[in-house]
C-alpha positions in Angstrom: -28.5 -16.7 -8.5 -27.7 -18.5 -11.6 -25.6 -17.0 -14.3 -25.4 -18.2 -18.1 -22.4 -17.3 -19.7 -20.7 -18.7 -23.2 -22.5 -21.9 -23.8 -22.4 -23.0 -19.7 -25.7 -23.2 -18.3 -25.4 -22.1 -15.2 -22.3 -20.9 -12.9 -22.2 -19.2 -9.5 -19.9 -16.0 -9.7 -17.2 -16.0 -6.8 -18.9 -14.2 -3.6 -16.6 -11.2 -2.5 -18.3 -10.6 0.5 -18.2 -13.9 2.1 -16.5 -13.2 6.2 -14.8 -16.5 5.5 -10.9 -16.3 4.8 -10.7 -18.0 0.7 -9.3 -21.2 1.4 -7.7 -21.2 -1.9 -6.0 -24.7 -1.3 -9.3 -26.6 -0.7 -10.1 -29.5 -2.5 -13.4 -28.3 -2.7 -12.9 -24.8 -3.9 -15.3 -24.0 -6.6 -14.9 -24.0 -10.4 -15.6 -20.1 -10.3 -13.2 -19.1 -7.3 -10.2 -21.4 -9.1 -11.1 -19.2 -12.2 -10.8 -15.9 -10.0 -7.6 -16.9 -9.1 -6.2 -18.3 -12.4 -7.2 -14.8 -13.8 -6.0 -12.5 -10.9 -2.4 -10.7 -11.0 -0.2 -11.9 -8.0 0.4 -9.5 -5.1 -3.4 -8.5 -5.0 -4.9 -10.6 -2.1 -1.3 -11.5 -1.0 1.8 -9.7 -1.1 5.1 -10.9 -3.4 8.3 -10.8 -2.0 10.1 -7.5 -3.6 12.9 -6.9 -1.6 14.2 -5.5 -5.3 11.5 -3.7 -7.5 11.4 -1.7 -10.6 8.2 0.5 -11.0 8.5 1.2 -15.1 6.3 4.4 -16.5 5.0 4.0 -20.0 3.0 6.0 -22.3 1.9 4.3 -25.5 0.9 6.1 -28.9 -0.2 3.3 -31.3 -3.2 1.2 -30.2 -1.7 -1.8 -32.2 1.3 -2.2 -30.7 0.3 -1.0 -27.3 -2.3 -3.6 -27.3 0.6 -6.4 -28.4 3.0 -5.4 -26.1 1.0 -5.7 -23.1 -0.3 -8.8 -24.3 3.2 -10.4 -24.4 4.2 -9.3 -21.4 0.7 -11.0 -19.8 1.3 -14.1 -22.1 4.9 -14.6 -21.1 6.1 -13.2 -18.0 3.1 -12.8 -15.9 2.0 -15.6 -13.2 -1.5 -16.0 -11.6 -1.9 -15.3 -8.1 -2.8 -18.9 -8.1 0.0 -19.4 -9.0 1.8 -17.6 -6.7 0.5 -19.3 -4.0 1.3 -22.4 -4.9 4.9 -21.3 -5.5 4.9 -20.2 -1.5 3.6 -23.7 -0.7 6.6 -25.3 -2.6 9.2 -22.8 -1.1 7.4 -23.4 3.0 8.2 -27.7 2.0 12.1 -26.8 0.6 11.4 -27.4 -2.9 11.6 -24.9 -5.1 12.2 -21.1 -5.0 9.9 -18.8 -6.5 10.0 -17.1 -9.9 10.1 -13.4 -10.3 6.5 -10.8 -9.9 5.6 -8.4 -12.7 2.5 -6.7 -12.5 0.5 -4.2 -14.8 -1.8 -1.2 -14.0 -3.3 0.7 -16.5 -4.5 4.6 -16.0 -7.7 6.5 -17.0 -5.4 7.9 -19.8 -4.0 4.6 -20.7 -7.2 2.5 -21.8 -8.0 5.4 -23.8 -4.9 4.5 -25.6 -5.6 0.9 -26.2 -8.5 2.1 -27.8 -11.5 2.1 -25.1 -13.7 5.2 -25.5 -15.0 7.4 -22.9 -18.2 6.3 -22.7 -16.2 2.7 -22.1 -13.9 3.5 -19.7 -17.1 5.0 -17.5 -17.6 1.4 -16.7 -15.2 1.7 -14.0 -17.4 2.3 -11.4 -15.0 4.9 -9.0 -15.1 8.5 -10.1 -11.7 8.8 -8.5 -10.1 6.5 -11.0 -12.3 8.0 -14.2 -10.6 12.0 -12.9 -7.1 10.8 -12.3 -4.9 11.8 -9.6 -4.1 15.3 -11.0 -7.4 16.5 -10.6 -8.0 15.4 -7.2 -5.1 17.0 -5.3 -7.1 19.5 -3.7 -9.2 17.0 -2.2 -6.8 15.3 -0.3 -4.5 18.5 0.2 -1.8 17.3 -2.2 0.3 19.8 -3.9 -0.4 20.8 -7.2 0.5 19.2 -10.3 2.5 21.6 -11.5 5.3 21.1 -8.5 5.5 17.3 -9.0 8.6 15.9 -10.5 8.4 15.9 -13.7 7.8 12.2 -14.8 4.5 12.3 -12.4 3.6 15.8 -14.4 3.4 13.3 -17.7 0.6 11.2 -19.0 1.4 7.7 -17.7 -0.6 5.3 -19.4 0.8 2.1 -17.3 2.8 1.1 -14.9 4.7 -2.1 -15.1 6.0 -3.8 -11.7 9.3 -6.3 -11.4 10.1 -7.5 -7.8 12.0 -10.6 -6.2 13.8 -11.4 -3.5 17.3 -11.0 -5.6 18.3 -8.3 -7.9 19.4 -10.7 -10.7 16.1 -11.6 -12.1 14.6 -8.3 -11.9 17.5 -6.8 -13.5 16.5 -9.6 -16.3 13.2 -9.5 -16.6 13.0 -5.5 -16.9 15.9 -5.9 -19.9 13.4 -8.2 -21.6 10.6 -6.5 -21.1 12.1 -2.7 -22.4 13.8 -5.1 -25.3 10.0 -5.4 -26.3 8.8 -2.1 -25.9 7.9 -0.9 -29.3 9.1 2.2 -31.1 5.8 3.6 -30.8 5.7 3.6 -27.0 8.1 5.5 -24.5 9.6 4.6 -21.0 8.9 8.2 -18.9 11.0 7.0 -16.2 11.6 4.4 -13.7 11.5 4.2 -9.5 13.8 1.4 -7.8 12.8 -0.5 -4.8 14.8 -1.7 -2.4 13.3 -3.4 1.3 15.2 -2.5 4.5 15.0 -4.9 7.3 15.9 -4.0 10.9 17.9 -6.4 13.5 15.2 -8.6 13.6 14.4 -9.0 10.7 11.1 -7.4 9.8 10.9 -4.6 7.0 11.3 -0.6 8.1 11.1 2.5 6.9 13.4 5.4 6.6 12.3 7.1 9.7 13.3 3.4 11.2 9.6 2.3 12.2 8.6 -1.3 11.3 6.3 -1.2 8.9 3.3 -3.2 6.9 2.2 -5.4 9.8 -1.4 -4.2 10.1 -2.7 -5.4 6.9 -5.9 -6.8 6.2 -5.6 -10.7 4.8 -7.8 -12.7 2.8 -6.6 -16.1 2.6 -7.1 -18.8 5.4 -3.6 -20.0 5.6 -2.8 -16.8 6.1 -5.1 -15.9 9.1 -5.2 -19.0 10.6 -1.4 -17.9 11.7 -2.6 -14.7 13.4 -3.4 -14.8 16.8 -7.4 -13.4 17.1 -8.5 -12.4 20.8 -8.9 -9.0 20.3 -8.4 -8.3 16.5 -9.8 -10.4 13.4 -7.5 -9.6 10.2 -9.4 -11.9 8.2 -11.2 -9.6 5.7 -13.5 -10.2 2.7 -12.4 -9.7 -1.0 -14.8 -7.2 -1.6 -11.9 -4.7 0.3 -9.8 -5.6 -2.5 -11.3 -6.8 -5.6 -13.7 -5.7 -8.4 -14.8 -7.3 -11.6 -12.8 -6.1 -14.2 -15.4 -4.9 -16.8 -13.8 -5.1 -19.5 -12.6 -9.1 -19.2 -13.9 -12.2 -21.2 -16.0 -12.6 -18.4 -16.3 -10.1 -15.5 -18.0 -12.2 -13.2 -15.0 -14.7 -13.0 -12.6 -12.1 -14.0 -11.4 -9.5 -11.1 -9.1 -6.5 -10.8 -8.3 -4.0 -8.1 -7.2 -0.7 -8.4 -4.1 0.5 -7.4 -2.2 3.9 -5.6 0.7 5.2 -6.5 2.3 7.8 -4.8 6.1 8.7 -4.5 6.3 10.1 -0.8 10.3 11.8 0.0 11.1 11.6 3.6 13.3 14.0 5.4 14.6 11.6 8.1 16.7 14.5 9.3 13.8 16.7 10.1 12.1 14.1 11.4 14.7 12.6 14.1 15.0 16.4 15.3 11.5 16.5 15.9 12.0 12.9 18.1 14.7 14.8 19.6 12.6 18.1 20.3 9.5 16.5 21.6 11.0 14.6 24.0 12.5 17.4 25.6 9.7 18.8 25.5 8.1 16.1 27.5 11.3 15.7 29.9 11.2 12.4 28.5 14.3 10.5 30.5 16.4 7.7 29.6 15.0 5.1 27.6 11.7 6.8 27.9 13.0 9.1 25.5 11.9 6.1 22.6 8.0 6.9 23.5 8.0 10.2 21.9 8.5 8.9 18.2 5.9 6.2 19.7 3.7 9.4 20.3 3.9 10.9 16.6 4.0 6.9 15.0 1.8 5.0 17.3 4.5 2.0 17.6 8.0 2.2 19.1 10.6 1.2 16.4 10.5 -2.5 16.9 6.5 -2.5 16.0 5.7 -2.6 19.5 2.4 -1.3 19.9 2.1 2.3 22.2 -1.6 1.4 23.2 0.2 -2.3 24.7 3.4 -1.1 26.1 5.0 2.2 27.8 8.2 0.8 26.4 9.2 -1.5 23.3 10.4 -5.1 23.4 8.6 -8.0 24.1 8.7 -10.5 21.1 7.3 -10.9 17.8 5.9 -7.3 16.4 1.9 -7.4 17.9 -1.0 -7.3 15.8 -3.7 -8.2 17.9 -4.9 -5.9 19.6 -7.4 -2.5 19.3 -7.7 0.9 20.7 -10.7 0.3 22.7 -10.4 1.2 26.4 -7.5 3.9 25.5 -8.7 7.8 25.5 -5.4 8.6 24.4 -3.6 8.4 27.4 -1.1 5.7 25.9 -1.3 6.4 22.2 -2.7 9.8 20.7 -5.4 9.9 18.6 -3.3 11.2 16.1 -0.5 8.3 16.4 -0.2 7.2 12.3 -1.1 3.9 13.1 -4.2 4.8 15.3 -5.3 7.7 12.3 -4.6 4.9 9.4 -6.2 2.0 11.1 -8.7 2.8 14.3 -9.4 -0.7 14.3 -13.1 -0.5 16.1 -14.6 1.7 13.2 -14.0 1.6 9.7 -12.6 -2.1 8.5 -14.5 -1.1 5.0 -11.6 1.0 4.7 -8.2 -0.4 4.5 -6.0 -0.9 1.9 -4.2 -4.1 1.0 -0.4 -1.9 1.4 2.6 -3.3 -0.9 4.8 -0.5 -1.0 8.4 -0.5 -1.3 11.2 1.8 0.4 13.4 3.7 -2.1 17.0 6.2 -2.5 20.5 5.1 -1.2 22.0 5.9 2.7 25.1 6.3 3.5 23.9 5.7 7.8 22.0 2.8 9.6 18.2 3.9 9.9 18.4 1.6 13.0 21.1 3.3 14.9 21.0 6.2 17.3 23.1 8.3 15.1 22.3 12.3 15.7 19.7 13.5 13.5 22.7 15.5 12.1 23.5 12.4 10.2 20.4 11.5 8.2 19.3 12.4 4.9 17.5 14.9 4.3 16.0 14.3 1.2 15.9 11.3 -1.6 14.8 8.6 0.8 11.3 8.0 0.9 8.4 5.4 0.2 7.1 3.8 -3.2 3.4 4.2 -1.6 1.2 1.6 -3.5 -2.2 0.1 -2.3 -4.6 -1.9 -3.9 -8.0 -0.6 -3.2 -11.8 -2.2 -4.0 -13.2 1.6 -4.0 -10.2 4.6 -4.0 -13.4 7.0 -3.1 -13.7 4.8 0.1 -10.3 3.7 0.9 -7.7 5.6 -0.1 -9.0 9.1 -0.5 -11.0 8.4 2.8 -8.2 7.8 4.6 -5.9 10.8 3.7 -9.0 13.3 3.3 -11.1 12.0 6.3 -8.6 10.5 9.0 -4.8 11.3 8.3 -5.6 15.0 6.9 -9.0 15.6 9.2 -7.5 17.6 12.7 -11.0 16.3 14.9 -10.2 12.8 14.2 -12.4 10.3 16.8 -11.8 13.4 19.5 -11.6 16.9 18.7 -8.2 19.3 18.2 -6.3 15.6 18.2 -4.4 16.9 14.8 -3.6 16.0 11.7 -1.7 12.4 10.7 1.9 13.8 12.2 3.8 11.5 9.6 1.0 11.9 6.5 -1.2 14.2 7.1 -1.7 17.3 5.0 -2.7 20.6 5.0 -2.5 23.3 7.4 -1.8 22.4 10.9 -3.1 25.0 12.9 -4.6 23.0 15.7 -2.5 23.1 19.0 -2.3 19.6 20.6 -1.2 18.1 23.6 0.3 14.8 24.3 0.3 12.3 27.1 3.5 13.1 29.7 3.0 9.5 30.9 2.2 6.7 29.7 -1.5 5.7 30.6 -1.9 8.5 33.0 -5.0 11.1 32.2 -3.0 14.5 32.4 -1.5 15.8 28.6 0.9 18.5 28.1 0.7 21.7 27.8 -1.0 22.0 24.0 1.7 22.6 21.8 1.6 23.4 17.8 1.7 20.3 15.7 4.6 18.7 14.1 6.6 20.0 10.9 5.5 17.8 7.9 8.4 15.3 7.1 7.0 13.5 4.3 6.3 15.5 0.9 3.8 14.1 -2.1 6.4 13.8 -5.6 3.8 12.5 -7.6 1.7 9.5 -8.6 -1.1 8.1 -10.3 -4.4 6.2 -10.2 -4.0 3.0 -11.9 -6.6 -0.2 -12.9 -4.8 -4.0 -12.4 -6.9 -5.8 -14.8 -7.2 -9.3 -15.1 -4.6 -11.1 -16.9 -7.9 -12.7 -18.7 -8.2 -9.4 -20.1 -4.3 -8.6 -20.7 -4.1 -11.9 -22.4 -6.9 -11.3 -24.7 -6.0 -8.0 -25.8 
């Protein structure tokens, strides 16, 4: 279908659900695709490197200036992901090193505030966005409102990411960047990022898990690394990306909308639990490892429990599925198996960029005593960029993590995210790969607790630009 649009005759808008990985390097990628690109925010359809991030809250109160100072920010210190991509091209040869990532989302509250009306800011097509996340805890068993910390209580009109590789240029770019907030506006409060890495090398979280290795990917360069016999983690841009309708021109012009949730793990509680189930199990020896495996879905290296009864074994495994396993080797509850089931459901997941957060004083690597963990101020910077938040994200907590008849039923709630009230007894696997469970048992404590967040819209920096 032809599409005229200011004064061009015809143009062919970018195709977001074409199966093919974007080649965006090809010398014969399209005037309209190029455009996408030259418009979209970085860390969308591939993630930045934010080993140190700053997540800045803002509320605005002057249209004006709010309008001004988001413009600047887009006009001066923002890159395309084009861009970006090219800047990962020059760092692969051993030419240059990448310059810093700062990102904008803006809230249902927020473009109110720049001046969109109501009836405008119904364009946005997901009814998740247009409530806000306050008014759809009880849908995804969140607590209420009222008991998140205070700053996530507030009405946050944007949210303004700074990540790098260093500390040095983010601890620049966010002094420019409050230098030019106007007197008008007000900084509610600020999160800080930090990645943790393991022995290997590849990024964990606080309960010492690898993390972020399933992820869907768009770009050809990017899949054409993966190894494919069993899973494809090419995906199409239409799990990602939507027109941004209120752009220059939404058909070249894309955004995505993005998840924010603040989510405080007690690592404490949670190594206990290890501790508890495998005695439970009479777990021996280095066995011992598979009951975390049993709550996480992967041993602590990334090793995959549907693969292996024990980790090790190289490079952390993507490719592979769940098919042929009736929860003998990994539970139908395992995070990994609730969050990604891999033979149902690819509509569904989320392009993940979240960051790890709080100071700790032990190694979440070693095998101190659970004695020795932190309780409390640890926890992930949850964010996800989402084509749909009805279908993705909410899906995924309401439907698989939170829902206790997951794929079988009385399999549990999601024993590391799930919510709500666990009062289905569950059994678990005493060996690896071998039909008889346990004896049920009741489910897990919950370890990780909801502080707050909010629904935001990255806009195109066509949009930003022309504010």
């Amino acid at each position: 279908m032809s599409i005229g649009k200011r004064g061009r005759d015809t143009a062919m808008p970018v195709d977001l659900n074409n199966a093919q990985p974007l080649a965006w390097d090809s010398a014969t990628l399209d005037a309209d695709t190029k455009a996408m690109l030259d418009e979209l925010q970085p860390n969308i359809l591939r993630a930045h490197v934010r080993e140190h991030l700053s997540v800045l809250f803002v509320r605005f109160n002057d249209v004006t200036e709010g309008r001004a100072f988001l413009r600047s920010i887009a006009t001066t210190k923002m890159k395309s992901a084009r861009e970006h991509l090219r800047e990962i091209r020059e760092f692969a040869a051993g030419r240059r090193r990448g310059t810093p990532y700062v990102g904008i989302g803006i809230s249902k509250a927020g473009y109110r505030d720049l001046g969109h009306s109501v009836e405008d800011v119904r364009r946005f097509g997901d009814p998740v966005f247009r409530d806000g996340m306050k008014r759809r805890t009880s849908l995804v068993n969140d607590p209420p409102a009222a008991e998140w910390e205070r700053l996530y209580q507030r009405e946050i009109h944007a949210v303004i990411l700074i990540g790098d590789a260093g500390a040095e240029p983010v601890e620049r770019l966010r002094a420019e960047i409050l230098a030019e907030l106007p007197d008008s506006a007000r900084l509610l409060g600020e999160e800080r990022g930090q990645g943790m890495r393991n022995p290997a090398g590849d990024g964990i979280e606080h309960f010492g898990y690898v993390d972020g290795r399933s992820q869907p990917l768009f770009l050809k360069d990017e899949v054409d690394k993966e190894p494919k016999q069993h899973w494809d983690p090419a995906f199409p841009l239409a799990n990602v990306l939507v027109p941004d309708p209120f752009a220059p021109d939404p058909v070249r012009h894309f955004g995505s909308y993005l998840v924010f949730r603040k989510l405080e793990q007690n690592v404490r509680a949670f190594k206990e639990i290890e501790r508890d189930l495998a005695d439970r199990l009479a777990l021996q020896g280095t066995d011992r490892e598979r009951a975390g495996a049993l709550l996480v879905g992967r041993f602590r290296d990334g090793t995959p429990l549907t693969l292996k009864p024990k980790p090790g074994g190289g490079p952390v495994a993507n490719d592979f599925t769940f098919d042929g396993d009736d929860g003998s080797r990994c539970p139908f509850s395992g995070h990994v198996r609730k969050t990604n089931p891999r033979s149902f459901g690819r509509d569904v997941l989320m392009a993940r960029r979240g960051q790890t957060y709080g100071e700790r004083a032990d190694d979440p690597w070693d095998d101190s005593p659970p004695e020795h963990r932190p309780s409390a101020g640890v926890g992930l910077l949850f964010m996800a960029f989402n084509a749909s938040l009805v279908r993705q994200f909410e899906f995924t907590q309401r439907s698989w993590a939170n829902a206790p008849d997951f794929e079988a039923g009385g399999t549990g709630h999601d024993p590391v995210i799930g919510q709500g009230r666990r009062a289905v007894r569950v059994a678990f696997p005493e060996v690896w790969g071998r039909p008889e469970p346990s004896e049920p048992q009741a489910q897990v404590d919950r370890t990780v607790t909801m502080m707050g967040g909010e629904y935001f819209f990255a806009p195109s920096l066509a949009y930003l630009r022309h504010l």
